[in-house]
Structures are given as structure tokens and as C-alpha cells.
N, C-alpha and C positions, 0 to 999 in steps of 0.2 A: 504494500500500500504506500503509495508515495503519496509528499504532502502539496498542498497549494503553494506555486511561487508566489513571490510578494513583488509589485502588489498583484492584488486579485485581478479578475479581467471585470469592467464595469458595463453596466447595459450602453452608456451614453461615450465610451472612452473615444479619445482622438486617435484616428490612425495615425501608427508611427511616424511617416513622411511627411504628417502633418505637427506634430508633437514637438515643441519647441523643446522638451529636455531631453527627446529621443536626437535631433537636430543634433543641438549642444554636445554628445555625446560620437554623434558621426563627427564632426568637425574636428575632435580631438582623435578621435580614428584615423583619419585620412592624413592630419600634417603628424602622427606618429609615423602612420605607415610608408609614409612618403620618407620620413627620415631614417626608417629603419634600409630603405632601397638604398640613399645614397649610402649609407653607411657602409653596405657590403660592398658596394660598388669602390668606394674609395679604399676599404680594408682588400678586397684583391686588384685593382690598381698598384695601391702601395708594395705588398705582398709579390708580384710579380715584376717587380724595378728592381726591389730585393732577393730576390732568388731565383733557383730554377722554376719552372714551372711544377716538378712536384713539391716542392718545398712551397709553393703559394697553395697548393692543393688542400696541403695537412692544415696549413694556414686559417684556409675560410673554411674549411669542415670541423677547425678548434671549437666551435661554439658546441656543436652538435652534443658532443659526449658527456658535457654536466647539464647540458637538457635533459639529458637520458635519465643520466644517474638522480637527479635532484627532481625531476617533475612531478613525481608523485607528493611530495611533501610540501614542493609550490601548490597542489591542490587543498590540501589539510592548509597551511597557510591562510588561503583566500578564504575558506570558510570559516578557517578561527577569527579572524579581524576583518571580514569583511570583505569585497572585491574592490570596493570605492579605494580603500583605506588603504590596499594592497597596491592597486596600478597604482595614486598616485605615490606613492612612498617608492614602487622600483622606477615608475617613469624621473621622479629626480633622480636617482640614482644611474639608470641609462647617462642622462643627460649629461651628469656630471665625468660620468666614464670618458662619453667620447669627446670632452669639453678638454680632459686629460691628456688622450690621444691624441689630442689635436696640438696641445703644449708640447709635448713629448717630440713629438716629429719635428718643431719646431724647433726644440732646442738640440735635437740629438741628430737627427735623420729617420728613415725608415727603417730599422734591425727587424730582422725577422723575431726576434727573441719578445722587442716590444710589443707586434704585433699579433705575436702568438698569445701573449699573456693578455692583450686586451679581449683577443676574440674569446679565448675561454672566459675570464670575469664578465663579460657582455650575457656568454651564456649561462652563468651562474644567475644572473641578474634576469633573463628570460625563464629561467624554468619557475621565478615566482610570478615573473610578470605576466606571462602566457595564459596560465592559470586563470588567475582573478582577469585579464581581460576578455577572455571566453567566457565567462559565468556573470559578466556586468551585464550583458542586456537582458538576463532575466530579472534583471532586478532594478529595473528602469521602465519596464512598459505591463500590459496586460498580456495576460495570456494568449490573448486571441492575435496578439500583433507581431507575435514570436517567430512566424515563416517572414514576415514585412520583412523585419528588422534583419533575419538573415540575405535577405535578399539585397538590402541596403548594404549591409556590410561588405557582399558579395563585391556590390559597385563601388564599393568605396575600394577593395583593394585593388579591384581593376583601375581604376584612376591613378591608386598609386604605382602600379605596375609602371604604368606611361607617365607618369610625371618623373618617377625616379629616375630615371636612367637617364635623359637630359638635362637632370637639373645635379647628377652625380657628376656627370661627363663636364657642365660646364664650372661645377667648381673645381673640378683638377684642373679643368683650364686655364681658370681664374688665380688660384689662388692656393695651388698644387694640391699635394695628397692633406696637409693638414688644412688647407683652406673646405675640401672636402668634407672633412674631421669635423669642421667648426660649423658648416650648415646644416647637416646631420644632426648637433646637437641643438642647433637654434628649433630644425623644425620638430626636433623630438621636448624639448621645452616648452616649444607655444603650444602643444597641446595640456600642458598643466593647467594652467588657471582655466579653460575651458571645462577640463573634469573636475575642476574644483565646484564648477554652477553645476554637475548633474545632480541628481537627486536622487536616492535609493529606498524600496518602499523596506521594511523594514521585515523585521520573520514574523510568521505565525507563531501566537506563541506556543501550539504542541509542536514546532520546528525546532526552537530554542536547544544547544544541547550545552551539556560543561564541559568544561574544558579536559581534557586528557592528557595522555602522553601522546605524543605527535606518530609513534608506531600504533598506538590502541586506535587514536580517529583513523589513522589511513585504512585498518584492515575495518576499520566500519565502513569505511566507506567504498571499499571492495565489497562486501557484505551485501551492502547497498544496493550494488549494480547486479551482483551474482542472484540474488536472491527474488531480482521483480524480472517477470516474465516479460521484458522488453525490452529494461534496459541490459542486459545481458548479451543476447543477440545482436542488438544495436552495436554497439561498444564493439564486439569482437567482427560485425560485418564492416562498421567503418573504419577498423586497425587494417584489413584483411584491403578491404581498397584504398587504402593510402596507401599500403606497403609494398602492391601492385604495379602503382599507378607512377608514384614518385620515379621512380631508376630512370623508365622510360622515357617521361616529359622531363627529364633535368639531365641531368647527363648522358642520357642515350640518346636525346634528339639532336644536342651536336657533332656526337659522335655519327649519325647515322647521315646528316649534313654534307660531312666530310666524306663518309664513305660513298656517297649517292654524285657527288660534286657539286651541291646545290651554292655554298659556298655562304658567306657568312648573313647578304642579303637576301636567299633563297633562307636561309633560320629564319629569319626578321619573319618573312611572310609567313612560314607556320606558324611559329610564335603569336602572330597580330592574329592570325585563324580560329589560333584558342581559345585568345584572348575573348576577342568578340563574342564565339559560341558562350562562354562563360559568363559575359557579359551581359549577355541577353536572354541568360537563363536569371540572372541574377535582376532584370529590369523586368523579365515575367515575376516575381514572386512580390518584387514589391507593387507591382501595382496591381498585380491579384488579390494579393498577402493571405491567400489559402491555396492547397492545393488537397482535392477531394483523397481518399484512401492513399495518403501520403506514404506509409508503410511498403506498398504495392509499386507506389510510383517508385521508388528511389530503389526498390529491386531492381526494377525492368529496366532506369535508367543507369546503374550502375552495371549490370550486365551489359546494357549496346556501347557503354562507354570502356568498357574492359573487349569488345569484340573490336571498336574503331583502334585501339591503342595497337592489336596486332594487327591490324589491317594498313596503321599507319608505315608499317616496315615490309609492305609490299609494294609501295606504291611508287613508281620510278619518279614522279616529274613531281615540280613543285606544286605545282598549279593543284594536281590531287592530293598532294599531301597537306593543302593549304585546308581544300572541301573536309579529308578524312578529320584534320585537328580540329577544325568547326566543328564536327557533331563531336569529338569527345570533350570539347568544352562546354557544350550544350550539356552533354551527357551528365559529366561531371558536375559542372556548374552544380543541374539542380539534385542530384542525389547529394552531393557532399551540404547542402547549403537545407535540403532538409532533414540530413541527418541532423543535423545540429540545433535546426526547428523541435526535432522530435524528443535530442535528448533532452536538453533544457525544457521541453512539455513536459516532460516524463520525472528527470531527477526531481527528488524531495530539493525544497528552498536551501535547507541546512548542509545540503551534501554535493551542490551544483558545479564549488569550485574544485570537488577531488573527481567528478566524473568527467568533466571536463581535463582535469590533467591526461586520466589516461585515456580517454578517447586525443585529445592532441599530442600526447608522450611518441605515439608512431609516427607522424605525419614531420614533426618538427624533431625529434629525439632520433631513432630507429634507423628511417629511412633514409636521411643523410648517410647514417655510418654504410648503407646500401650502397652506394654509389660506386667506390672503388671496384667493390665484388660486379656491378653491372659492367662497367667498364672492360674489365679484364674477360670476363664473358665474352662481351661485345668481339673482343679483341681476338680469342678464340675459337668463338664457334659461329661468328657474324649476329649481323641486328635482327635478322627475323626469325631464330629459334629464341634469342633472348626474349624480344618483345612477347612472344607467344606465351612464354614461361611467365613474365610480369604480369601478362593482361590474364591469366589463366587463375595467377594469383589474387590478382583484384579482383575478376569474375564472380571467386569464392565468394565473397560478402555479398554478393545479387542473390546467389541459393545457401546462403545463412537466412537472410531474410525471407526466402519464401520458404523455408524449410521452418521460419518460427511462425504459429499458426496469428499468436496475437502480433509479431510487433508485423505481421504481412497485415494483418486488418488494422494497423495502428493509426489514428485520424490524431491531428491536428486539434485544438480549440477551435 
């Protein structure tokens, strides 16, 4: 039995797109997520002026591994103090990181050694932040506006997708790798005093719990997930397609780039393919902001999305592989954007920010440290038995969910 998020959903409430503290809320979304783009951007920039190219590798995949190891207790975290209390306490702390980095290069130059130390503490600093800022929008609107809001969020990263990378590129231009540094921290900053105006509705109070040892709430809140006939299946069908899904669309699609001779503007245009398909899954949900037997949906659409992903490493010419990355970003788009509708419907108020860790622990933790192992595959046995094996992988999570009888009839508010 899981409890009501807070707050409730109300007969009269604002839709989200219209909800000036849902707003308030994207705004500090979007110049985070914009500043988290430059950031990697100028961190392998820097990283690759400094070293070989595998040495920039271990570099920018430094964050990954105390994601991994710490994201479970950035869960427990965000619920112990809050999600509000939690973003903004690591978003100062981000800011002040790469405010650091950016001094550092400054007075020192690029060392790999600097740069490796920052990306791991960045990722120390993520496995709390991640956390509590996946579990803030249930605790900002009604229940009923929870597909909106995923779908807002959806657009909000595609926005920052495209602003990052031009606005990365022109501060190394400007103002080199630490001028980089320093605009990354500015836009991860301005979004403070914006989350300072959201609002969070508060717990019910049979939600309320005491406090613990930080091992006893985590295995509650495994408990949690293992024990309700939805979120269980949930959890392990969206591990199961991000674990999939990631190898292929991040390092196997440059890699397949190269092998195909599309060349670095033939990426661009798969890349922009996705993007949109994803985009416009994400501009369906918000101005839907339901979708009927949502359980059903995000089988079927992570199944054609896991069937495009192999299909993508058959296809010789750009042009198809542009079409093929549109429907997996359609595909994706909206399975990934209501799993996350469903779990936040689903998880109890008090236990939002640990389900949340380990449904994002795969997706940001996990499948980074994936990459290499794709790569060397790739290198092996070529891109379309790998893809086949990834999308085969992520498939699984389409027939986890129709294999679960409730979370397949699972609806929406």
C-alpha cells in the first residue's frame, strides 16, 4: 500500500505548464542542466589538451563510479531532509566545485590529476544531488500533473542538450578551458535563488517516519519497492532499459559513425534525429499531460524502441539512420518519461527520494562504467551483433512489464 504524495491532487488545481511554482522550478532545471552540459564539455576539452585520448576517457567517466557506489544513500538522504533542502545545499556545492576548477586551471594549468579529482568530487556531489532532484517534482504539483511535468522536464533537457554545446564550445573560445569552468558555475548558480521561491507540499502525516541508521532506511526503502506489486517490476524494467539503451546511443553511435564513414557531421544529424523524436515525445505528454493505460504504453514503446536501437546498426546511409534514431527517440522519449510518471505515482511520499536513487543509480551510475566493455565489443565483433545484444537487453524491460499483470494495467492519476 503506498501513500498519497504531497501535495494531494485538487479538483480545481493548475496545470503544471501553467503553475507558476511548477515554472519557477523548470527555470532552475534548465540553467542547471545547461551548466551541467558545459561542464562536461569543458572537463573533456580540458582533459584531452592534457592527455592521451584514453587518459581523457578515465577522465570524464571519473564521475561515474561514486554515482554508483554512493547513490543509494543520496536516496535515504533526500528523504531524510527533504528534496528542496537536499538540491539546494548540493546545487551550492556543485557551484562552488567548479567555481574551484575554474581557479585551479587558472593558476596551475590543466593536470590530469586536477581534473580527475574534480570529476570524481562533482560525482560525489551528484549521487546526493540526482537523488533529491528526481523526487522534487512530486513534491511541487498534484498528482494528476505528474506525466505534464515529466514531459516538461523531458523538454527542458532537450533544450539543454542544444544550448550546451554552443555555449561550452564558445566559452573555451572565449575564455579557455577555465573561462569554460566559470560559466558552468555561473549557470549552475543562477539556478539557486530560483529553487529557493519553489514550494514543497509537505508529508502526510501517516508518511512521516524517524529517523534511522542510514543502512536500516535504505533497506526500507528497498522493502519499499520489492514488496508493492508495481513498483518492483517498474524499477527493474527501467534498470533493464537504460542498461540497454545507454552503450549504444553514447559511445556506440560514434563509434558506428566512424565505422559506417558518416563522419563527424553525419553524428550531428543522428544525434539532432533523436533529439527531436525525444523531443516530441516529450511536447506530447505535456500538452496531453495523460496518457490512457500508461503501464501498456511504455511496454510497447520500450520494446519498438529497443527493436529501432538494432535496426539502427543496419542501416548504411545517414539519411536512414537519421529516420531509424527519430523513432527511438520517440520510443524512448515516452517510455523513459512515463516510467518516471508512474514511479513517482506509485512510490509512498516518505520513500520517493530512495526509489528514485535506484531507478537513476543504472542510467547515471552503471551504464557509464558500460561503455568501455561496448566499445571493445564494438571493436571485436563489429556494431550490429553488439547493438543486437544492447537492444535485446533493453527489450527485456518491455516483457518485464507485460509479464507484470498490475504494473501492465498500471494508469496514471
Amino acid at each position: 500500500m503506498t501513500g498519497t504524495l504531497a501535495p494531494a491532487a485538487r479538483p480545481h488545481e493548475a496545470a503544471a505548464h501553467r503553475d507558476p511554482n511548477v515554472l519557477r522550478w523548470l527555470g532552475a532545471f534548465v540553467s542547471s542542466a545547461v551548466g551541467d552540459n558545459v561542464y562536461y564539455i569543458a572537463l573533456s576539452w580540458a582533459a584531452v589538451r592534457a592527455g592521451t585520448p584514453t587518459q581523457a576517457g578515465l577522465v570524464t567517466a571519473a564521475s561515474a563510479l561514486p554515482r554508483a557506489l554512493l547513490m543509494l544513500g543520496g536516496g535515504v538522504v533526500a528523504d531524510r531532509y527533504g528534496p528542496r533542502r537536499v538540491v539546494l545545499g548540493s546545487t551550492a556545492v556543485r557551484c562552488g566545485l567548479v567555481l574551484t576548477a575554474a581557479a585551479l586551471l587558472l593558476a596551475a594549468g590543466p593536470g590530469l590529476w586536477t581534473l580527475g579529482a574534480v570529476a570524481v568530487l562533482f560525482g560525489v556531489v551528484d549521487a546526493v544531488f540526482l537523488p533529491a532532484a528526481g523526487a522534487l517534482p512530486a513534491r511541487i504539483t498534484g498528482r494528476a500533473q505528474l506525466a505534464r511535468v515529466q514531459g516538461m522536464r523531458g523538454l527542458a533537457t532537450r533544450l539543454a542538450n542544444v544550448l550546451g554545446g554552443p555555449l561550452g564550445g564558445l566559452g573555451v573560445a572565449l575564455g579557455g578551458t577555465a573561462g569554460a569552468f566559470g560559466l558552468a558555475a555561473l549557470l549552475v548558480g543562477a539556478s539557486w535563488p530560483l529553487l529557493l521561491t519553489v514550494r514543497v507540499g509537505p508529508l502526510p502525516p501517516d508518511e512521516r517516519q524517524e529517523r534511522r541508521a542510514v543502512t536500516a532506511e535504505l533497506r526500507d526503502g528497498l522493502r519499499h519497492i520489492r514488496k508493492d506489486a508495481v513498483l518492483g517490476p517498474l524499477v527493474l524494467a527501467a534498470a533493464l532499459s537504460d542498461l540497454g539503451f545507454a552503450g549504444p546511443m553514447n559511445l556506440g553511435l560514434t563509434v558506428l559513425a566512424q565505422q559506417r564513414g558518416w563522419g563527424s557531421a553525419g553524428m550531428g544529424w543522428v544525434l539532432a534525429g533523436f533529439g527531436t523524436g525525444a523531443g516530441a515525445a516529450s511536447l506530447l505528454l505535456t500538452w496531453r499531460g495523460r496518457v490512457p493505460r500508461a503501464g501498456a504504453v511504455f511496454a510497447l514503446t520500450a520494446l519498438l524502441g529497443a527493436a529501432a536501437v538494432a535496426a539502427l546498426a543496419q542501416v548504411p546511409s545517414v539519411a536512414g539512420a537519421t529516420g531509424v534514431a527519430l523513432l527511438v527517440g520517440l520510443s524512448a522519449g515516452m517510455s523513459g518519461a512515463l516510467a518516471g510518471a508512474l514511479v513517482q505515482a506509485r512510490a509512498g511520499a516518505a520513500y520517493i527520494g530512495r526509489v528514485t536513487a535506484v531507478v537513476t543509480l543504472v542510467g547515471f551510475g552503471v551504464a557509464p562504467l558500460t561503455f568501455p566493455l561496448v566499445g571493445g565489443a564494438v571493436a571485436a565483433w563489429g556494431s550490429g551483433p553488439v547493438f543486437a545484444v544492447c537492444a535485446a537487453v533493453s527489450g527485456l524491460g518491455g516483457v518485464v512489464v507485460l509479464a507484470a499483470g498490475a504494473l501492465r494495467r498500471a494508469e496514471l492519476p
